[in-house]
N, C-alpha and C positions, 0 to 999 in steps of 0.2 A: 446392476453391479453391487455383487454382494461381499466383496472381500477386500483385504488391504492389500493394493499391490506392492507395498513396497518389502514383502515378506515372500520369503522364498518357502518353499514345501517343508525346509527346519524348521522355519520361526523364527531366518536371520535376516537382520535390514539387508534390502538391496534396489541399486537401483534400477528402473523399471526400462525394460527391453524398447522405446519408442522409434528402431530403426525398420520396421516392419511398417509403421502407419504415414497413414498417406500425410505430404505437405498440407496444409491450408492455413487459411488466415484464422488468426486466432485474436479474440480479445477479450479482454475482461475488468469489468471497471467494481474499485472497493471503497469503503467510505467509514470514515471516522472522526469523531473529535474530539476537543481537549477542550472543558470548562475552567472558566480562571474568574476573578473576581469583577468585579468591571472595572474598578483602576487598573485592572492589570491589559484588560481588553482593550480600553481607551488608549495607553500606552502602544496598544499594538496599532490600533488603527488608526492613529494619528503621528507615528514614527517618531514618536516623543523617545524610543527605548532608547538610552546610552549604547546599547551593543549594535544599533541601525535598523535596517528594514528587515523587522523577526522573520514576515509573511515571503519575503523575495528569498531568506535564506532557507526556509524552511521548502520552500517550492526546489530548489537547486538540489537541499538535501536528498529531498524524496526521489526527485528524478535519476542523481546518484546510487543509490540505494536501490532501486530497480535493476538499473545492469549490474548491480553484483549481491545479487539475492541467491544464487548460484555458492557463492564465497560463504553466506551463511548458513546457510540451512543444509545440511550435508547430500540429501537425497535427491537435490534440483539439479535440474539440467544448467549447464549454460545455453541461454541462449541471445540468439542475434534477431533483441529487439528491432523495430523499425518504429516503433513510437512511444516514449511515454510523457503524461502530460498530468501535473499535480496542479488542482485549483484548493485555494483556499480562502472561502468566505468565512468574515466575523459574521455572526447571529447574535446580537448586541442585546436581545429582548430576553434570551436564553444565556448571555456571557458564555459563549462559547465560540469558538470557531470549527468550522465545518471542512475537512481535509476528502478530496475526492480525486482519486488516482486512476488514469486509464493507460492500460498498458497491452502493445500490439507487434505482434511476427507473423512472419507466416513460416511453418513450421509444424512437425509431428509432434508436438506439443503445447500444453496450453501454456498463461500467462498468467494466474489466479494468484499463484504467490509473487509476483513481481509486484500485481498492483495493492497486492496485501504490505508487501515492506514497506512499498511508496509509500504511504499512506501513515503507517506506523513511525517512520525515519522520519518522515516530515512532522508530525503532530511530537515526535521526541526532542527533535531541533525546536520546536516550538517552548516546550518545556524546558531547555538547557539554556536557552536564552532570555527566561521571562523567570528563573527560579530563583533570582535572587531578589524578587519582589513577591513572589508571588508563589512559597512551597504546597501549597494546597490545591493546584491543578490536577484535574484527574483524564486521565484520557480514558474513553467508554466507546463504547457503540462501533469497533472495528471489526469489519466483516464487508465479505463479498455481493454487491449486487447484481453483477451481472458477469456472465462468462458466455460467447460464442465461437464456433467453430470445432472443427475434430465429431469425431464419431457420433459424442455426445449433444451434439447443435446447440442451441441457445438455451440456458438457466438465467431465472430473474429470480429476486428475491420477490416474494410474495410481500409485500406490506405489513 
């Protein structure tokens, strides 16, 4: 696949015809995280934060953020998730925390930007809740590791 579908034969955004392709299960899991200082980590991991448990709301955020990735990104489908599930581990040695989103339908398209927002919405509730201790968090490293099903079968990130 060599082109951009979401371009019509003008050169205008559109969105891409997936009533023609067959149902299947579809998943695709993405990962990212947000480094903080380690009072600010320590904070996190031990629900010391005055705003409460940063990691339980940023997990809720993200899973919200999945069923309405459709609402932000203009060219997405909606669709009718059947799972998405935000884990997020502190990495205490690295002061950072590790956001890892899997998100699943079964349906003529995939879920790659679902588990991309997840992951992003949740590491940003992480940041809207820790910034007033802590402005110098940086969130890095978000990107898709894995995606299966549809035409295209199974992609993994290579290492």
């Amino acid at each position: 696949m060599n082109e951009l579908t979401h371009f019509n034969q003008a050169g205008e955004a559109q969105m891409v015809d997936v009533g023609g392709k067959s149902s299947t299960e579809r998943v695709a899991v993405a990962e990212g995280v947000i480094i903080c200082s380690a009072q600010t980590l320590s904070l996190i991991m031990t629900g010391g934060h005055k705003k409460g448990d940063v990691l339980g709301v940023a997990r809720i955020a993200g899973i919200m953020a999945a069923k309405k990735t459709s609402d932000l990104i203009p060219l997405c489908h909606p669709l009718q998730l059947t799972q998405v599930s935000v884990e997020l581990t502190p990495w205490p040695e690295q002061s950072m925390v590790n956001a890892e989103a899997t998100v699943k339908t079964t349906g003529p398209t995939g879920v790659e930007m679902e588990a991309l927002m997840a992951v992003q919405v949740a590491l940003l509730t992480i940041y809207d809740m820790c910034k007033a201790v802590d402005r110098g968090m940086c969130i890095d490293k978000v990107r898709l590791k894995m995606k299966a099903g549809g035409r295209s079968g199974l992609w993994e990130r290579k290492k």
